[in-house]
Steps between C-alpha positions, in 0.01 A plus 500: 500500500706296691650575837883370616507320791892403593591134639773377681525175608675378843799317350837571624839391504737802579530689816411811382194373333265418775068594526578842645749616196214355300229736643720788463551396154129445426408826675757693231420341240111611541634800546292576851706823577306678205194559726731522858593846522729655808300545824202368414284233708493172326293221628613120472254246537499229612380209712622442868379142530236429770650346775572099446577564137848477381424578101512852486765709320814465735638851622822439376362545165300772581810698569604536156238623364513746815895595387403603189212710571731697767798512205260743336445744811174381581321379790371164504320358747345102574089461498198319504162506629326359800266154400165483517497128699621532913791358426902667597512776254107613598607856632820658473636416826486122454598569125821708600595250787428202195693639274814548740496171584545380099806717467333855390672710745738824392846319580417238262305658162596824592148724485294536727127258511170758501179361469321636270143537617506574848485363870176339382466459126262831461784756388445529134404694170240462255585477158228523217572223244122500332524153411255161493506434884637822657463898395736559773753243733634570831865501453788494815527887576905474525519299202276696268693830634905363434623643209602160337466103590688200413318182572683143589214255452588094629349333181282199620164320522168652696151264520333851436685669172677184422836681509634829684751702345513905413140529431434338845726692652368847386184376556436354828814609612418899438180528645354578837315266693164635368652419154597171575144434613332662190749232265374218714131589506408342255690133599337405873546156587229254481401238745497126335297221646795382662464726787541354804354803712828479735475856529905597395377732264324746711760518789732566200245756328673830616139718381244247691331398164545106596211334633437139566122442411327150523885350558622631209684821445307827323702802365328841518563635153406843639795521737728298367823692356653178339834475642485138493590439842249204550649325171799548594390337881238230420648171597273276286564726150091552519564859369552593141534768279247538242663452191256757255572728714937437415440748179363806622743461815778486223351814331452705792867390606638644183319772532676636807793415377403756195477777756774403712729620239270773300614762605918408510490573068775264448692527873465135548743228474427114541725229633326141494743221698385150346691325796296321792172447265280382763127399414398747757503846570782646783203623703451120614688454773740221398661425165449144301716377264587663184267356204845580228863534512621872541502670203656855513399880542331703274425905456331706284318826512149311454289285770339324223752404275740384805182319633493327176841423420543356856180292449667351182862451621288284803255281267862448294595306805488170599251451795693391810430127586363472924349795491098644526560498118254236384498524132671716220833371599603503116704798359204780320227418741376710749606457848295720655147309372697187606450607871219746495374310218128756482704837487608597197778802592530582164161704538728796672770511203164538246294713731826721565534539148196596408458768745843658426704405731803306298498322212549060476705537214914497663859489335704288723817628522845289705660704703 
């Protein structure tokens, strides 16, 4: 059975008809308010953008979505969860201070920002899921414990999952730091021969597992947590992902996103903006250009089927000439394998499927 996932695109030529009347449209039509009942807590995710980056969702479209949830009594309130990498959203201080400087503040969305696991990452609950990777994940304790969520996902690229959108978000974006490190386990960078042995990586290793060892570097696998940080810092690109290792990181990601949400029985809504689709993720800390034209917005009451309508309304772009896009510029191919051309995203939408968590199959419907 199919699931309806509602579209509206970002044409408009009346004053009245603008993207916030379009959210609040989108938001009735999926009929959201069903599962928001009067004084209860209702969590919106979303991403704050790490500091540099200028993709994320914009605040003034947050605060629709925020509008409506208070229009049926309830209490909604901003959140995410503290990254893994030492970057400006590691604990919640930086995070909070981060996210006021992109616009989340109360006078401007109107809720207030809590992060969701803690001063440090280690506030959370465990959820049994009794799946492939994981009998139990370590889910945000303030998200697993609000009575509701709706989650605004920025729909874009990412070199690990080849895209991030609503599975993503649940996933990486509802877990504790411990969490985060049990998804990336299995994905620790490699050293190439390239290494130069300039010794970036370990003053960027935040754990000490860098070494530099006959003048090149040498990553302790044993303490290693695989936040990336030397990737992210090595000047010469000598540090890689290993690409077998892309599909169980995929798996374990879905799985968390399974019991982000197993316990809510239907109390989650999903808004995926396909606006800004960057090749990278939000947590890098600036923004490159856009790989397609803006699409639209799109909302549904399942991850996977948003996931994979989104997925299809990108690939039925054309691919945006000047751009990191090197091939699959042609409307029907896939953009996202024409920048991270060894990830294959589409592994989530199949693995999500067949571990319950939404279905592929969508009815597109205007709004």
């Amino acid at each position: 059975m199919s699931s309806k996932v509602f579209f509206t695109n970002f044409r408009s030529r009346n004053q009245g008809e603008n993207k916030v009347s379009k959210l609040k449209n989108i938001f009735e039509s999926v009929r959201f308010a069903s599962f928001i009942q009067e004084d209860h807590l209702i969590a919106v995710k979303l991403h704050f953008g790490e500091k540099g980056n200028d993709a994320f969702i914009k605040p003034v479209l947050v605060r629709p979505v925020v509008e409506k949830i208070r229009t049926c009594g309830a209490k909604p309130f901003l959140t995410d969860t503290n990254t893994l990498y030492y970057g400006s959203r590691h604990d919640s201080v930086e995070h909070l201070k981060t996210a006021i400087m992109h616009g989340f503040d109360y006078a401007v969305v109107g809720a207030p920002v809590i992060i969701a696991d803690g001063l440090l990452g280690d506030n959370w609950i465990s959820v049994p899921i009794g799946l492939k990777h994981f009998h139990e994940v370590k889910i945000a304790s303030e998200i697993k414990i609000a009575d509701a969520m709706v989650v605004l996902s920025h729909f874009k690229g990412h070199g690990m999952s080849g895209f991030g959108g609503a599975i993503k978000n649940l996933a990486m974006g509802c877990a504790a730091a411990p969490g985060k490190i049990e998804q990336h386990q299995c994905a620790k960078p490699v050293i190439t021969e390239e290494c130069s042995g300039c010794g970036t990586c370990v003053e960027s290793c935040p754990v000490s597992a860098m070494l530099i060892r006959n003048q090149r570097a040498f990553i302790d696998e044993v303490v290693c947590i695989a936040c990336n940080n030397c990737l992210a810092n090595c000047p010469d690109s000598s540090i890689r992902l290993d690409q077998e290792a892309l599909v169980p990181f995929m798996e374990r990601m879905v799985e968390y996103a399974y019991g982000a949400v197993k316990n809510k029985q239907g109390k989650v809504g999903y808004i995926n903006f396909l606006m800004d689709i960057t090749p990278d993720c939000d947590c890098e800390a600036f923004s490159d250009t856009p790989i397609v034209p803006d699409i639209g917005i799109l909302a549904s009451k399942d991850p996977v089927a948003i996931d994979t309508a989104s997925y299809d309304l990108v690939n039925q772009q054309t691919g945006l000439e000047g751009t990191i896009l090197e091939h699959h510029h042609q409307k029907g191919k896939d953009k996202f394998r024409g920048v991270w051309e060894g990830v294959d995203g589409r592994i989530q939408l199949s693995y999500a499927e067949d571990i319950g968590l939404g279905t592929t199959q969508y009815e597109l419907i205007m709004v």
